[in-house]
N, C-alpha and C positions, 0 to 999 in steps of 0.2 A: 526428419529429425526435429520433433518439437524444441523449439527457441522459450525460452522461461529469463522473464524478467525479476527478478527483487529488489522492492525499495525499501530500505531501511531508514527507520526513523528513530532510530535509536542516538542517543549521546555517548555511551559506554561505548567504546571501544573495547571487544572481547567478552562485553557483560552476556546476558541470558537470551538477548533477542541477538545480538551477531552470532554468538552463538549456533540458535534456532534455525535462522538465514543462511548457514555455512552448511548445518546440516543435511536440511532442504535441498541444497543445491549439489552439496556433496552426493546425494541420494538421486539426485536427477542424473546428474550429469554419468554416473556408474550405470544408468538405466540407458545411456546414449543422448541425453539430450546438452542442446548447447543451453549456456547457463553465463547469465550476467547480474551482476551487483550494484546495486546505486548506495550510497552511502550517504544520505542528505547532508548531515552535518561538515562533506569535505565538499557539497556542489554545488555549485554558481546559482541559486535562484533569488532573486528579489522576490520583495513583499507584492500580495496584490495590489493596485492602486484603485480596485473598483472603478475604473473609469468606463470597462463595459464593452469598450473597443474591439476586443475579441468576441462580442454577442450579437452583433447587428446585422448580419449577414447568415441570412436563413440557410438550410439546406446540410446535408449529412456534412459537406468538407468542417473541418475545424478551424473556427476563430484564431488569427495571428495575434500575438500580446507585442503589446507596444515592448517591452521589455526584453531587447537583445541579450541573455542571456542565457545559461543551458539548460533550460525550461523548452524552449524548441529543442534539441536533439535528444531530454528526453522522454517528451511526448513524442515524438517517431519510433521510439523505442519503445515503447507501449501500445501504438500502432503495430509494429513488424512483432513483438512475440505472440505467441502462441495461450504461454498463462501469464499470469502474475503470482509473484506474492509479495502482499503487501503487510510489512511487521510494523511495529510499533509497541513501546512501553508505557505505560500510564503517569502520568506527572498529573498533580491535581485533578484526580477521576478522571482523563480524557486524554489522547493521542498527543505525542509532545509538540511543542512550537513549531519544531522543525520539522513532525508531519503534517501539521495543519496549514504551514506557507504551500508547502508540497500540494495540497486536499485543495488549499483557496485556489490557485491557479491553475486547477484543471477547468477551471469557467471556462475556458476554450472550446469544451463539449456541453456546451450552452447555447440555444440562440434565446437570447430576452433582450427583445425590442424596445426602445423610451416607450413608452405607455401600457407595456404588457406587466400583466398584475405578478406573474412567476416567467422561471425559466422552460424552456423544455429542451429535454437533452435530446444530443443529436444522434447519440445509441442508445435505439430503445431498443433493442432486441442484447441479448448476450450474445457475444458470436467468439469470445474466448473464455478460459475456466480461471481463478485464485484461487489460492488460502492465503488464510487470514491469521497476524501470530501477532498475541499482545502477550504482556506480561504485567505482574502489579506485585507488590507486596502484602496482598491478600492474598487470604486462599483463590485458587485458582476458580472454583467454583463462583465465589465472590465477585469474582475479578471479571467474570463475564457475567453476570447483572447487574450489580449494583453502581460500574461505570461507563462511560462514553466509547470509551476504547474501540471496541468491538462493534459497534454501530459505525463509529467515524469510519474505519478501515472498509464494509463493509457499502457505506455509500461510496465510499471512492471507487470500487469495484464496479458499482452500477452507472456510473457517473462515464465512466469510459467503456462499457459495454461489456463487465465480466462479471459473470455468476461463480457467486465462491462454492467449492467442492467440501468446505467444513473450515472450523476453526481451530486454533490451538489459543487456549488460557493457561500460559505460564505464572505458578504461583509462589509466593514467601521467597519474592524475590528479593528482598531486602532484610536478610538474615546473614550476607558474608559478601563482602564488599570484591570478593572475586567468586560467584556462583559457578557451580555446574552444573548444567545441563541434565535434569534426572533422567532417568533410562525408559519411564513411562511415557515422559513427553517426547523423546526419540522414538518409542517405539507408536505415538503417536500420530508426530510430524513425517514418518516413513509410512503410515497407512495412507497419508493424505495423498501425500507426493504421487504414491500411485495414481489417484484419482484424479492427479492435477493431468495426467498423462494421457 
């Protein structure tokens, strides 16, 4: 039974990407698979402190953060699934606050040494699958070039060792202060799901 994690990075509660996330998951779990939900905005992570603590220590295991919070249970949770999916809405062209605190403290899958010029991640290889779901108040098209969104989500993927299987660009999301979900981007996010499988 494939295990599928989603992290949400959404602020809305019910907006276009839980939405998206609900669907997704809905779609797996009818497929047989187990299905879990992170919600950033209700879960315990602190900021990073760049202090590096979790980079110094070479070798595939992951860096420990000084930071007792639920940042460890869930990167094990990212460890033990199978896929991801990783959402997010765009605020100022780029992935919100609350997934970039999310994006900064995966450095755990970092080793960068005092004197090393970069990092080098500790999964270089993919060994599990994503999608990828932003959303913006552009058109959709838009919405996956002309901002950050979609690249941020997508280094986080590679940053813990998972190749995305496609993306979804949800668009004119900022026309009704309670969206739905259009029937193109369902019958979208249901072809991906497949291939998350």
């Amino acid at each position: 039974m494939p295990r599928l994690l989603a992290v949400n990075g959404s602020y809305h509660a019910g907006g276009a990407i839980d939405q998206a996330v609900s669907f997704a998951l809905q779609t797996a779990s009818a497929a047989g698979s187990e299905t879990e939900v992170v919600y950033l905005r209700d879960y315990p992570i602190e900021f990073c402190r760049n202090c590096r603590e979790c980079t110094q220590t070479p070798g595939e295991s992951l860096g420990r953060c000084v930071h007792p919070d639920g940042m460890h249970e869930l990167i094990a949770g990212i460890e033990a699934a199978d896929g991801l999916i990783l959402a997010s809405p765009t605020n100022f062209s780029s992935a919100t606050a609350l997934y970039k605190r999310f994006m900064e403290r995966l450095i755990v899958y970092a080793y960068w040494p005092w004197g090393s010029h970069a990092p080098q991640f500790r999964r270089r290889h993919a060994r599990k699958k994503a999608l990828l779901i932003a959303s913006s108040a552009a058109p959709g098209i838009l919405g996956r070039f002309a901002f950050t969104t979609l690249r941020q989500l997508k280094m986080s993927a590679a940053t813990v060792g998972a190749k995305p299987v496609g993306s979804v660009s949800i668009g004119f999301m900022a026309q009704d202060a309670h969206p739905v979900l259009p029937d193109p981007v369902q019958a979208r996010v249901r072809r991906l799901v497949a291939r998350l499988l």
